[in-house]
C-alpha positions as CSV (number, residue, x, y, z in Angstrom):
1,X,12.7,-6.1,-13.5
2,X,12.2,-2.8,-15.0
3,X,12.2,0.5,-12.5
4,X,9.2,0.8,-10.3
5,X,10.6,3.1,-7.4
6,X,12.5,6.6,-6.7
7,X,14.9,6.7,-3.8
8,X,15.5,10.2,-3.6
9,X,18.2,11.8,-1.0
10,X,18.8,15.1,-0.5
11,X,22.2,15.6,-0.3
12,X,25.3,18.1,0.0
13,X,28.0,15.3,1.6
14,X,27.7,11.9,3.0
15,X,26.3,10.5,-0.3
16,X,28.6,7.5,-0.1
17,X,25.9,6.3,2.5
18,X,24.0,5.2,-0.2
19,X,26.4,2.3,-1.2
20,X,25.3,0.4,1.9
21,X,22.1,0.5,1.0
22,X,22.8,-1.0,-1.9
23,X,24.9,-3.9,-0.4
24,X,21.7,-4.1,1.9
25,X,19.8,-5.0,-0.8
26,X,22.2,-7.3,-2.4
27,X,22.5,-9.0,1.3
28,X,18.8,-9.7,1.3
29,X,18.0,-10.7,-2.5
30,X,16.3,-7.4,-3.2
31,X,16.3,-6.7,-6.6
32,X,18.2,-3.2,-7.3
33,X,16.7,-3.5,-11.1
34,X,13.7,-2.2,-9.3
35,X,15.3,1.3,-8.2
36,X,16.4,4.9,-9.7
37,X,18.1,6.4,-7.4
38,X,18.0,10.5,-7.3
39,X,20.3,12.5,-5.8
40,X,19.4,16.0,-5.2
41,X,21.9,18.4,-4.3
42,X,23.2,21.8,-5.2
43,X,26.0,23.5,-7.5
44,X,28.4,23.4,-5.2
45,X,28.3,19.8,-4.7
46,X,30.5,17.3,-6.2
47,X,27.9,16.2,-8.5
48,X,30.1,14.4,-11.2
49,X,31.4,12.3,-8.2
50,X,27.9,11.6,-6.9
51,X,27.2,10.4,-10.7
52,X,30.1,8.3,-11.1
53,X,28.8,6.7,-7.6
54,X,25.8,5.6,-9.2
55,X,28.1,3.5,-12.2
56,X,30.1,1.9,-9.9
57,X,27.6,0.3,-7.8
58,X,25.2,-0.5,-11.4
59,X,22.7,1.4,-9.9
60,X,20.1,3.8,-12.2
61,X,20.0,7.2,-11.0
62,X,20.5,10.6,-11.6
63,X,21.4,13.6,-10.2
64,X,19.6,17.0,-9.6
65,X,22.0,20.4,-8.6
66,X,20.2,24.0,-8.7
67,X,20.7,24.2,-12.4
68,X,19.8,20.7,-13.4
69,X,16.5,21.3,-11.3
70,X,16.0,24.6,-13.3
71,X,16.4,23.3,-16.6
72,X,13.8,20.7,-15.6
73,X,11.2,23.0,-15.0
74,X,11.8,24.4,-18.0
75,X,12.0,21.2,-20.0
76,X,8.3,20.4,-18.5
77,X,7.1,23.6,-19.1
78,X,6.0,24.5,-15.4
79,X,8.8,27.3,-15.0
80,X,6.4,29.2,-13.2
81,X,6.1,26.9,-10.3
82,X,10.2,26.5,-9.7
83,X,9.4,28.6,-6.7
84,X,7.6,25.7,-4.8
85,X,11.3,24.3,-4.4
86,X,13.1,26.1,-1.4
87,X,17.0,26.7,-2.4
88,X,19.7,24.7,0.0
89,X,16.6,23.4,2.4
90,X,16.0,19.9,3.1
91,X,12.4,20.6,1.6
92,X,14.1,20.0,-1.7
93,X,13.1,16.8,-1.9
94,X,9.8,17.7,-3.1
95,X,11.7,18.0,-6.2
96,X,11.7,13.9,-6.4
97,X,8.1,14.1,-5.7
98,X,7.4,15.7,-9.0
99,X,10.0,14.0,-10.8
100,X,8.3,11.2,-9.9
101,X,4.9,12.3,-10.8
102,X,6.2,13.4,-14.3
103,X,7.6,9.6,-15.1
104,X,4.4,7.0,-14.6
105,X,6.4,4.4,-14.6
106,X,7.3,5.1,-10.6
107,X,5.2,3.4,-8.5
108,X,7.0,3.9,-5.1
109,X,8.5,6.6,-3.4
110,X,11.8,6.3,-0.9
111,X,13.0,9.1,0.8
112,X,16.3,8.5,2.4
113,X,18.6,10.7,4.3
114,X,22.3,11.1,3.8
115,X,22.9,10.7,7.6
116,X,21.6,7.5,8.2
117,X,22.9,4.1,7.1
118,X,20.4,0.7,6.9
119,X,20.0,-1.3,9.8
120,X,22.1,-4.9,10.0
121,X,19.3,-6.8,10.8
122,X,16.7,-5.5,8.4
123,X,16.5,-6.0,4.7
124,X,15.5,-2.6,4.1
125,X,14.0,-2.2,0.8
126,X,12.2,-5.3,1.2
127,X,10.7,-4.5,4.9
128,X,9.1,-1.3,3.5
129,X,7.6,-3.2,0.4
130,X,6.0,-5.9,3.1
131,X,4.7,-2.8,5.3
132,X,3.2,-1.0,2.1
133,X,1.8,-4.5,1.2
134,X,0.5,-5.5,4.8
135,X,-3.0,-6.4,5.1
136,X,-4.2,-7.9,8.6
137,X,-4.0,-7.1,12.2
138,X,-1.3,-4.8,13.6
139,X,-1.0,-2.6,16.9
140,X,-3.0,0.4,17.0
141,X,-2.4,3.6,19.4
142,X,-4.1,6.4,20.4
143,X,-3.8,8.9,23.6
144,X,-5.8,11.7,25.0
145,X,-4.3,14.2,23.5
146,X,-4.7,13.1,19.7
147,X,-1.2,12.7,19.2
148,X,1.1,9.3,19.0
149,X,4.5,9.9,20.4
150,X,6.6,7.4,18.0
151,X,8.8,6.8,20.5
152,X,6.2,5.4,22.6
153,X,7.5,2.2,23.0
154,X,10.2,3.0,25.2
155,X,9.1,6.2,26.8
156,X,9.3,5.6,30.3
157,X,12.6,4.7,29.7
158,X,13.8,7.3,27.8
159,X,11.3,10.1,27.7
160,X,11.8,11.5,24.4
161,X,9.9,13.2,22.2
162,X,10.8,13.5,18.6
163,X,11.5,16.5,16.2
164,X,8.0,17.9,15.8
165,X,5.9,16.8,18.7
166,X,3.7,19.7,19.8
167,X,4.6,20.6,23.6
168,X,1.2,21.4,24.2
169,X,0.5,17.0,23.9
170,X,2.8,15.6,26.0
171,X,2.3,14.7,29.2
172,X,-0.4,12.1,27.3
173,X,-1.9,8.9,28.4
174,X,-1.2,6.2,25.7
175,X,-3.4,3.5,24.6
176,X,-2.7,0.5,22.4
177,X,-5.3,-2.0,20.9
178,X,-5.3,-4.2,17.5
179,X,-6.9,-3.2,14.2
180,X,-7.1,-4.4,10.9
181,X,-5.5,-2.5,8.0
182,X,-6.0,-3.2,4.5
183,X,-4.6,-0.3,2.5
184,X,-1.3,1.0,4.2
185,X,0.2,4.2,1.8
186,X,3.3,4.6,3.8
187,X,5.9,2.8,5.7
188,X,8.0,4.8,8.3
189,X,11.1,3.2,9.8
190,X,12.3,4.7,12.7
191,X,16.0,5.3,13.8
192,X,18.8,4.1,16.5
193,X,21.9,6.1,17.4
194,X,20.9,9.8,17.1
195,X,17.2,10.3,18.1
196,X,15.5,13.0,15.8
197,X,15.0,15.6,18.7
198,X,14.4,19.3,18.1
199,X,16.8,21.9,19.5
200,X,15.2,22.5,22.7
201,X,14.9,18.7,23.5
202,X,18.2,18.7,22.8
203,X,19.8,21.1,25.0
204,X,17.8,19.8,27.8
205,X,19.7,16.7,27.2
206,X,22.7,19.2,27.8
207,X,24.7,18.8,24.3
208,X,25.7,21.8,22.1
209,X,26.1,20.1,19.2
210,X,23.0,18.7,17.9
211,X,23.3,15.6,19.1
212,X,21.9,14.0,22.3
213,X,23.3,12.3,24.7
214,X,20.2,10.3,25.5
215,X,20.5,7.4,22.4
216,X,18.1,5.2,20.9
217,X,18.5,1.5,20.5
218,X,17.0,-1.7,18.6
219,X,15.6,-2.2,22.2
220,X,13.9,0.5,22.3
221,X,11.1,-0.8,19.2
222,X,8.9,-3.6,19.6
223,X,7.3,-4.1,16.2
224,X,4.9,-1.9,13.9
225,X,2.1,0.0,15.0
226,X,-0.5,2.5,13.3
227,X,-1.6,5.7,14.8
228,X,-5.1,5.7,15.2
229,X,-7.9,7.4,12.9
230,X,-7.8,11.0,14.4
231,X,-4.8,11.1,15.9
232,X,-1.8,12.7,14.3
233,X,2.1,11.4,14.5
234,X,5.4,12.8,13.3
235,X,6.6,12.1,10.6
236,X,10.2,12.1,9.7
237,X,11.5,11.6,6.1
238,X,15.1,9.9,6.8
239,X,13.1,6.8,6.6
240,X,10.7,6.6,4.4
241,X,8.7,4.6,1.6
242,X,5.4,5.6,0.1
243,X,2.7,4.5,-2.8
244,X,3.0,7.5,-5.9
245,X,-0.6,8.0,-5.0
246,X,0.0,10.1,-2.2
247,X,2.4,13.1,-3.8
248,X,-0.9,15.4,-4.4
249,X,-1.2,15.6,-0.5
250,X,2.7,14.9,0.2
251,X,4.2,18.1,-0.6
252,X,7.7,18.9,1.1
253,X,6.7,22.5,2.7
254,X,8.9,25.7,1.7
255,X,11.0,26.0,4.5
256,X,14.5,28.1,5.4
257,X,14.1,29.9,2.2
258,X,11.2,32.4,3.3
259,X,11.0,35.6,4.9
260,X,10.2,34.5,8.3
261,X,13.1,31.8,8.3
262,X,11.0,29.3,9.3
263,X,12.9,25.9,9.0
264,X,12.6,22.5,10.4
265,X,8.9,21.6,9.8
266,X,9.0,20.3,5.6
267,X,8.4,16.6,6.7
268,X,6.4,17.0,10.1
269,X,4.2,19.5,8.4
270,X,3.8,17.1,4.8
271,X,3.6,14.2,7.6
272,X,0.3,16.3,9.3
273,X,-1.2,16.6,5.9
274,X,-0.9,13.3,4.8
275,X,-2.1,11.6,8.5
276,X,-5.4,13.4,7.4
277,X,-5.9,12.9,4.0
278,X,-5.3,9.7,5.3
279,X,-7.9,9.4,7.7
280,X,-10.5,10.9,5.3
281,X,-10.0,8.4,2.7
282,X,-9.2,5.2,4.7
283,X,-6.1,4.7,4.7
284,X,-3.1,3.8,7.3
285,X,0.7,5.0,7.9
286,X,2.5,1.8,9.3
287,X,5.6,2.9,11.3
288,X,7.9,0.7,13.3
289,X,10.3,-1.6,11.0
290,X,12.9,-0.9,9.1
291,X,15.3,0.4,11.4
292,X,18.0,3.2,10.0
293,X,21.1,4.2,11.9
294,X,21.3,7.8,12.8
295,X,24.5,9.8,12.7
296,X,23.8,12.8,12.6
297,X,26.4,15.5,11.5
298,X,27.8,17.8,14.8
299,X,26.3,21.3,14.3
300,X,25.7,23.8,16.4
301,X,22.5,23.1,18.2
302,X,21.6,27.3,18.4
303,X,21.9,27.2,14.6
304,X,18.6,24.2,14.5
305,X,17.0,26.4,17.6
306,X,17.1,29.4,15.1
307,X,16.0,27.5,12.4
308,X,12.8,26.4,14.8
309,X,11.9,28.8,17.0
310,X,10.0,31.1,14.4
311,X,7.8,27.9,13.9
312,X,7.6,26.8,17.0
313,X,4.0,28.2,18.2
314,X,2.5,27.8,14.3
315,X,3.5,23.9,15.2
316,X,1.4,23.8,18.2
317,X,-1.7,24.8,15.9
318,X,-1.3,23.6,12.3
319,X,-2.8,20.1,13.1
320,X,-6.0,21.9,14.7
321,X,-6.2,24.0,11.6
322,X,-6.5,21.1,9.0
323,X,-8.2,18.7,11.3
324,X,-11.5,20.4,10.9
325,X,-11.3,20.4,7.3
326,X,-11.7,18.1,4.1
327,X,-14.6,16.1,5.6
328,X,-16.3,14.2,2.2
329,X,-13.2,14.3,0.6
330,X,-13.1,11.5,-2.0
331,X,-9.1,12.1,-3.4
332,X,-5.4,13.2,-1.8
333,X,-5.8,16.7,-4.2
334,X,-9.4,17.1,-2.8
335,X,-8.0,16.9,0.7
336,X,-5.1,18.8,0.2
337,X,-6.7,21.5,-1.2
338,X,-9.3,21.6,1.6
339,X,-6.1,22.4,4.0
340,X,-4.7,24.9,1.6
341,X,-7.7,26.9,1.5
342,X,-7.6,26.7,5.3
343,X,-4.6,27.5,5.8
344,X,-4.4,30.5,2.5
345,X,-7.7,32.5,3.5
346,X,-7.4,32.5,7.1
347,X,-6.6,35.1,9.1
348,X,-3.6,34.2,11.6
349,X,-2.5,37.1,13.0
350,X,-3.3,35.9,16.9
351,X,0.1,33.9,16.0
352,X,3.9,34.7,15.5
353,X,4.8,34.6,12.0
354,X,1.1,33.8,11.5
355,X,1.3,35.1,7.6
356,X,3.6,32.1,7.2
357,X,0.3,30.0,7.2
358,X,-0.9,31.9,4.4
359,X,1.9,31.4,2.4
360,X,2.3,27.7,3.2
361,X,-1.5,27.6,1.8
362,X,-0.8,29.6,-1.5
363,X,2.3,26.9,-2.1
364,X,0.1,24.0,-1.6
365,X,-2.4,25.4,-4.1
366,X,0.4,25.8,-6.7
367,X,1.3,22.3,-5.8
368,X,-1.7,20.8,-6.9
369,X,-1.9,23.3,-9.9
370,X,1.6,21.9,-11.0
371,X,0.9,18.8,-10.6
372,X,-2.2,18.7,-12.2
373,X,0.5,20.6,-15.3
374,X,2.8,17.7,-15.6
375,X,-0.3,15.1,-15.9
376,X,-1.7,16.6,-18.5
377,X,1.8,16.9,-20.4
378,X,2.3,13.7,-19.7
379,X,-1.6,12.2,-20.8
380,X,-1.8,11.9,-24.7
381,X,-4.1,14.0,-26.2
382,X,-7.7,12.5,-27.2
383,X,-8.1,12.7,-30.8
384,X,-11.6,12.9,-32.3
385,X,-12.6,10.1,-34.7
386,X,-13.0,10.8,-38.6
């Protein structure tokens, strides 16, 4: 089978990881003809190694460092718009989002983090696949406050909160019914070993170096579920498959490299935008199944607070911003550029770091402008008949 699908991982280490994936697949009968796998990292990085990876395990792929990445830009013409990918930030892999977008032949989308390994008893490519393809009943949620904790299932057990969870929600009344979905556009596994907490969860929990002590387990997950329509979730890209159709309203957000060092908030942010355009056009976000081991590298848990903290109170209110916005919307590039204009003409000075909005909006407009580039570069031009 030719290449349908993209894995892209960032990565600047643990890129090995990627080799269990692989015997994953081979464990399970899923076919590894169907991936490219690319590896986006930075010139300091052992790409060679990272390359030679890829041969040994008969796997296609490539690899992306800064200058690769520049080069690209310049081979597509779309120099301009090089800006749009934050240097050394997580957020890179927005890069595999237009690499994707430039090569039709990708029909899927995997983002996979270099800190996690697959799950022994999941066939992960192939549980993602039957989540994208799912059509029938599944477990709905909701609460009073509009947001769906992920880690819902366990909660009273546990009482976390994952990475991105507005502090303002908590504290919500949850409730679960059964709907029908018939078009799902993402599948989102979730994680045991290291929950994905933010910094202040995490020193409640009373550990120093990023990781908690409270731990997550296959117990804690009791099947898939869909946040309901109007009510927003995290989402966190460690674990992640998606239809190409999404990528105009999918964008990776330009975190860390900015002049308000705002960090932390490329996925949950992307994961906000892409709940609504959801919504408005019908569709669903299955998360749940595949489960992904967490192992999350020891860092200094002040570092992550730093990296969060200037976004913190913008967090509490981007979801209110674009929620109000987009209604009639009939495409992902319509919606998304509903919540760019939002988000680039208004004026949020009542907030800390406000202008960051602004900018996030003016980077979301050049998304869809370089996007809309690389289509046409890529669409034959219509000749007029003799």
């Amino acid at each position: 089978m030719a290449a349908d699908t993209c894995v892209i991982v960032p990565t600047i280490r643990e890129f090995d990881c990627m080799r269990a994936y692989f015997e994953n697949a081979r464990e399970h009968g899923f076919d590894l003809d169907r991936l490219h796998v690319l590896l986006v990292t930075e010139d300091f990085c052992e790409a060679d190694e990272m390359r030679a990876m890829l041969r040994e395990e008969g796997v296609s792929g490539d690899v992306f460092d800064g200058t690769r990445r520049r080069e690209w830009f310049a081979d597509h013409g779309v120099e301009e718009y090089a800006h749009l990918i934050p240097a050394a930030s997580h957020a890179e892999t927005s890069f595999g989002l237009l690499y994707m977008w430039a090569d039709e032949r990708f029909d899927y989308g995997f983002f996979i983090d270099d800190d996690t390994l697959p799950h022994p008893d999941f066939d992960f490519f192939g549980t993602h696949f039957e989540n994208l393809a799912h059509e029938g009943p599944i477990e709905s949620v909701r609460s009073d406050e509009r947001w769906v904790n992920v880690l819902y299932q366990n909660a009273d057990e546990h009482g976390l909160y994952p990475r991105g969870y507005p502090y303002s929600a908590m504290d919500e009344a949850v409730e679960t019914a059964t709907t029908v979905v018939d078009d799902v556009i993402a599948s989102q596994g979730l994680w045991t070993n290291v929950p994905d907490l933010d910094a202040v969860r995490i020193l409640t929990d009373g550990d120093l170096r990023g990781q908690a002590r409270t731990r997550t387990a296959a117990d804690d997950y009791a099947g898939n579920f869909v946040a309901e329509r109007g009510h927003y979730l995290t989402v966190c890209s460690m674990n992640l498959a998606f239809k190409r159709e999404v990528i105009p309203a999918f964008y990776q957000l330009p975190m860390d490299d900015n002049e308000w060092s705002v960090g932390r908030f490329d996925d949950i942010w992307s994961g906000v935008f892409l709940k609504r355009a959801a919504d408005l056009l019908g569709k669903d976000i299955v998360n749940g199944y595949p489960l992904c081991e967490h192992n999350k590298a020891p860092r200094s848990t002040f570092d992550d607070l730093n990296n969060e903290v200037p976004g913190l109170e913008l967090n509490e209110h981007l979801w209110e911003v674009v929620d109000g916005v987009g209604d009639g919307a009939d495409s992902y590039a319509e919606a998304f550029g509903a919540m760019a204009d939002a988000l680039a003409e208004g004026d949020w000075s009542a907030y800390g770091n406000g202008a960051f909005f602004n900018y996030v909006g003016e980077h979301m407009r050049d998304w869809l402008d370089c996007l809309d580039r690389l289509a046409t570069a890529r669409t034959p031009p219509v000749t007029a008949d003799d």
